[in-house]
N, C-alpha and C positions, 0 to 999 in steps of 0.2 A: 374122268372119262374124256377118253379125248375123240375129237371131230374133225376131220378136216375135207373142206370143201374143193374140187377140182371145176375151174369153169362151174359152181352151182351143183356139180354132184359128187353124189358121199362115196368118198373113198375110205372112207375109215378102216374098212375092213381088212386094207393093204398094207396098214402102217404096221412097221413093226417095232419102230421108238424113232422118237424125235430128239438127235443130238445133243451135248448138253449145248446146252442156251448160259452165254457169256455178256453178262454185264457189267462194264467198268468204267470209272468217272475217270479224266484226266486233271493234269494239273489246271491250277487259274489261267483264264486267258487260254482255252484251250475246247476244241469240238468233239467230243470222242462220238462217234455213232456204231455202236457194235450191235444191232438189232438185229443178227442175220441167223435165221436158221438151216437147220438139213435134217431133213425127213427119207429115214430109211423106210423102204415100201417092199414089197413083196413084187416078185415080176416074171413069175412062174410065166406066166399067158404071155408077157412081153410087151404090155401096155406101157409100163414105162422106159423100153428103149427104143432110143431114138432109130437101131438100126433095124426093126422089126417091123413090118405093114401092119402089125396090130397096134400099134403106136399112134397117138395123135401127133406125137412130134417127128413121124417118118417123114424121108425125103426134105430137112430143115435143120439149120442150124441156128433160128430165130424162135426160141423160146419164149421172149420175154411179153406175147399177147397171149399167154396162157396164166387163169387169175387164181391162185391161191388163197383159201380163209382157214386157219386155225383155231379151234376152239377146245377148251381144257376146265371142263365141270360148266359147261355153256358160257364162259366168260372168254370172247374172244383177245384173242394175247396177239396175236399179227394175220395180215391180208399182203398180202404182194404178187410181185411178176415174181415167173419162175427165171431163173438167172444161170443156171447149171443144171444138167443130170452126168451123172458116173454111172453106167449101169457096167455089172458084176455079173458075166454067164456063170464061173466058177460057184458062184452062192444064187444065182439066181434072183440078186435083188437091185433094186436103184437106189442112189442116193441123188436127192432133189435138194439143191440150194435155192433159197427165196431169198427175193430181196425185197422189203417190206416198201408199199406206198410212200411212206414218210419220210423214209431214207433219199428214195428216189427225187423228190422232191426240190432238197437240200443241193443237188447238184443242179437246177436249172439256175439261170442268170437274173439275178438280182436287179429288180429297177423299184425304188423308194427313194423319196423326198420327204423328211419331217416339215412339218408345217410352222412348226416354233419350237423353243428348245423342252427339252424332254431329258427326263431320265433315261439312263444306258437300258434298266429291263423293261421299263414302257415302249422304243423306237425297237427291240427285239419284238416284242406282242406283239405290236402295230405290225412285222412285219411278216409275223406266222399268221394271224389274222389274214393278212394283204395274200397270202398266197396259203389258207388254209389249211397249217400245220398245227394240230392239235397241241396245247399246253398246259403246264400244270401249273393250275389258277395261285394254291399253297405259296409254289417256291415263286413264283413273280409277286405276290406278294408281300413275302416278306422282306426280298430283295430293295425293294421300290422301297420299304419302306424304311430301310438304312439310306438310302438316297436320296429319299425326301428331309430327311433327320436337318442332312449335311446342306441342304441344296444345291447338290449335283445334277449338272445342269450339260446336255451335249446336244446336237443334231446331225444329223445324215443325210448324204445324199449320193448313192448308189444306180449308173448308169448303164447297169446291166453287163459291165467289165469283168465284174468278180460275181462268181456263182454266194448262193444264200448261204453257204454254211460258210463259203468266205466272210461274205457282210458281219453274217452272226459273230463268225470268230471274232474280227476286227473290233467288234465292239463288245465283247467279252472281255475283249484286253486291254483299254481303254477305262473299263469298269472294273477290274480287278476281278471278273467275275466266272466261275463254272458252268458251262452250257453242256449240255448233256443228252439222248435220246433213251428215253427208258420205257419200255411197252407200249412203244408209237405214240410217246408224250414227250416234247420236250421241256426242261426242266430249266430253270435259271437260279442258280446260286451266287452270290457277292459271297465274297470273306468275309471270314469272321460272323457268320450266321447262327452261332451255336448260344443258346442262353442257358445258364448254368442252371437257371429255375427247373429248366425241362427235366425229367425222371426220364431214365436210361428204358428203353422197352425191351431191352435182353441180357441175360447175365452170360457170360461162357466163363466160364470153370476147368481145371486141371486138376482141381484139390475137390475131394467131399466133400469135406469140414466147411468148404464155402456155397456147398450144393449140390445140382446134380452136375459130374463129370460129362459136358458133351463137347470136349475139344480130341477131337480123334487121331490129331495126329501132332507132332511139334512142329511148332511156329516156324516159320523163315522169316526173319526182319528185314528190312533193308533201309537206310534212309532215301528220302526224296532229293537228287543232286536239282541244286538250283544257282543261279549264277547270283553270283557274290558282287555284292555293290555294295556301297558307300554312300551314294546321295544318287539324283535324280535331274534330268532334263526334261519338263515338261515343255512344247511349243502351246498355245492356247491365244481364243480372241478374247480381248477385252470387251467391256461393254459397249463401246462405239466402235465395237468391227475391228479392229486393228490388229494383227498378230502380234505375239507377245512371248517372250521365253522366260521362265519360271525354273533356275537351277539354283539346287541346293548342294552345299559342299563339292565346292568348285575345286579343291586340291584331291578329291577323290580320285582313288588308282582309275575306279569304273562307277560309271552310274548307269540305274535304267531310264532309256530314252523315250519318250513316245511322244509322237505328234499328233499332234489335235489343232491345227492352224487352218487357214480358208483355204486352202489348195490341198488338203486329205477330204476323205469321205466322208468319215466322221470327226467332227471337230467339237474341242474343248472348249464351253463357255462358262469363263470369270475367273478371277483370278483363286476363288474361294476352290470351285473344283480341279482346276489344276493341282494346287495345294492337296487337298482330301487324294485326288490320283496318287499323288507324288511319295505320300506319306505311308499310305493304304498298300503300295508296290513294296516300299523299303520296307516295312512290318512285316509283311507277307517273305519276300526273301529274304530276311532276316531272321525267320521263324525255325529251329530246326526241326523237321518233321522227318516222320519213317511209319512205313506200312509194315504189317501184320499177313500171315497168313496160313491158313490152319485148315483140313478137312473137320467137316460136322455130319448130320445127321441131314441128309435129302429133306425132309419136314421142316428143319429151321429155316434153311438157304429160303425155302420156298413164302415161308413166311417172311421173310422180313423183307425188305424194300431197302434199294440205294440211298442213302444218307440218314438212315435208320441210326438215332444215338444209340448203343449199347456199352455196357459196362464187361472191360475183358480182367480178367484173374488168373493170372499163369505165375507160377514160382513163388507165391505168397504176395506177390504187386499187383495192382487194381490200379487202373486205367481208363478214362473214358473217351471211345473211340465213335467214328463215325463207319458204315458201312461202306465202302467204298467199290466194293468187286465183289459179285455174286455167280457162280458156275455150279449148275445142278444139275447132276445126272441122275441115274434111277435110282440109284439109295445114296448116293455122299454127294455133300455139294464141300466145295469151296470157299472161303470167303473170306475177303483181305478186308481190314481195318487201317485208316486212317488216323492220325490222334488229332484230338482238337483244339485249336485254340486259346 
C-alpha cells in the first residue's frame, strides 16, 4: 500500500505508479547517489499543474519548499523537495520528480577537522554524524574493521572548498573504499568485504534441475574497464610529520597515484598505511571483474538489498555474486550482479 504525503496531506488517491526506482553502487573510490524518484499522479482538477490556478505551484517556478513523504506498506522509503513537475494535458496527469533530504545534503560545503588520526570509515561517520546523514551502522562496521586489522590510520581537514560528497569521495579513494546512498542510508564499503563463510541469500537459475527457473531474460555481461597499472605512488607523513613518498615498481609503464601529504585534505599517516593503500589499489585494479544483468520477478528485485551475496547459475556455471543494481517496476525488476572477490 502505498502513501504519499504533500506538505502533511494525503494525496494517495492521485498516485497512479511511482516510477521504477534505480539503485546502483559504483566502482571503488567512487559516490554514486541515485535516490531519485517520479511519481505519476492523476491531474484531472489540475492540482498538479504548475499552469492551472488550482495549482499550489501556480504563478512559480520555485518548487523546491514544497515537502514530499513516501510510504510503501508504512515503511517510509523517501521524504524530499519537489525538484520538477512535467504535467501532460493530452493524458491528464503529472509527473513529480523529488529529490530526497539526504541527497540534498551531500551537496552543501564541507567544513571538518579530525581531531587525531582515524580510520577512512570512522572520519566519513564522524562526518555524516557532524552534518546528520543517516548511516548504515552494518557496513561502517565492518569496513572499520578491516582497518583496524591493518592499522590504517588517515586524518582530514575540509575548509568548506569541496562540498560533502566531495570530501566523502576523496576519502573513499584514499581507502580503497564504495560509498553509496541506498534508501536515504548511506553505506561504506572497503574492498574486499566478502567472507566466504557467509551462505548466499539467493539462488537465480536458468536450468530446473538446479531449481526454480527465475531469470527472465538472458544475461548482458560486460566487464568493469579499469586502468592498468603496474606499481603505485603513494605521498604520506611519517611519524614526526614529515612528508614522504612511498613507490613501488619504479620501471612501471603507470602506477596509481594518490596523495596523502600535509598540504591535501586528507592525508596518509605511517609508512604501514600507505603501504596497505598502495597494495589494496594494485589488487583491486588488478582484479578482473564483469557485471551480470538479467530481468526477474518484481518480488525478488524488492526483496533483496544492494550488496546482497547471492549465488547465480546460468549455462550449467555457478557463481558467487554480489547485488550491485536493483530497478523495479510493477511486475519485472532488473538486477545486475557483480562477481566477488
Amino acid at each position: 500500500m502505498i502513501k504519499i504525503l504533500f506538505n502533511g496531506i494525503d494525496i494517495s488517491q492521485y498516485c497512479l505508479n511511482i516510477d521504477t526506482v534505480k539503485y546502483e553502487v559504483g566502482e571503488y573510490g567512487q559516490l554514486f547517489t541515485v535516490d531519485t524518484y517520479k511519481i505519476t499522479l492523476n491531474n484531472i482538477q489540475g492540482i498538479f499543474d504548475p499552469a492551472s490556478k488550482n495549482s499550489p505551484f501556480y504563478g512559480t517556478e520555485n518548487y523546491n519548499n514544497h515537502f514530499i513523504e513516501v510510504y510503501v506498506n508504512g515503511s517510509l522509503i523517501t521524504e524530499g523537495y519537489v525538484y520538477q513537475i512535467d504535467a501532460d494535458d493530452s493524458t491528464k496527469t503529472s509527473i513529480i520528480t523529488i529529490t530526497p533530504t539526504n541527497v540534498l545534503k551531500l551537496d552543501n560545503a564541507c567544513i571538518y577537522a579530525s581531531v587525531q588520526e582515524y580510520t577512512p570509515s570512522v572520519i566519513v561517520r564522524e562526518i555524516c554524524e557532524l552534518y546528520k546523514i543517516p548511516v548504515d551502522q552494518a557496513s561502517f562496521f565492518g569496513s572499520n574493521a578491516i582497518y583496524e586489522k591493518d592499522n590504517i590510520q588517515v586524518t582530514a581537514y575540509f575548509d568548506g572548498e569541496m562540498s560533502i560528497k566531495e570530501a566523502l569521495q576523496s576519502i573513499a579513494e584514499i581507502g580503497c573504499a564504495r560509498i553509496y546512498m541506498y534508501k536515504g542510508k548511506l553505506y561504506y564499503q572497503v574492498y574486499k568485504t566478502y567472507d566466504s563463510d557467509i551462505a548466499y541469500l539467493y539462488q537465480f537459475n536458468d536450468d530446473s534441475r538446479n531449481g526454480q527457473v527465475n531469470i527472465w531474460s538472458q544475461p548482458t555481461a560486460g566487464s568493469i574497464n579499469k586502468q592498468k597499472i603496474n606499481g603505485y605512488t603513494i605521498k604520506y607523513i611519517d611519524v614526526i610529520g614529515n612528508d614522504q613518498t612511498l613507490t613501488f615498481n619504479t620501471e612501471a609503464d603507470s602506477n596509481k597515484s594518490l596523495s596523502g601529504a600535509n598540504t591535501d585534505a586528507v592525508r596518509i599517516v605511517g609508512l604501514q598505511s600507505a603501504t596497505w593503500i598502495g597494495e589494496t589499489w594494485l589488487e583491486y585494479l588488478s582484479f578482473t571483474q564483469k557485471r551480470v544483468s538479467f530481468k526477474c520477478n518484481a518480488n525478488i528485485g524488492k526483496s533483496l538489498d544492494l550488496y546482497n551475496i547471492v549465488e547465480f547459475n546460468y549455462n550449467g556455471n555457478s557463481n558467487i555474486y554480489r547485488v550491485v543494481g536493483i530497478s523495479t517496476a510493477e511486475l519485472v525488476s532488473e538486477i545486475t550482479l557483480e562477481n566477488v572477490f
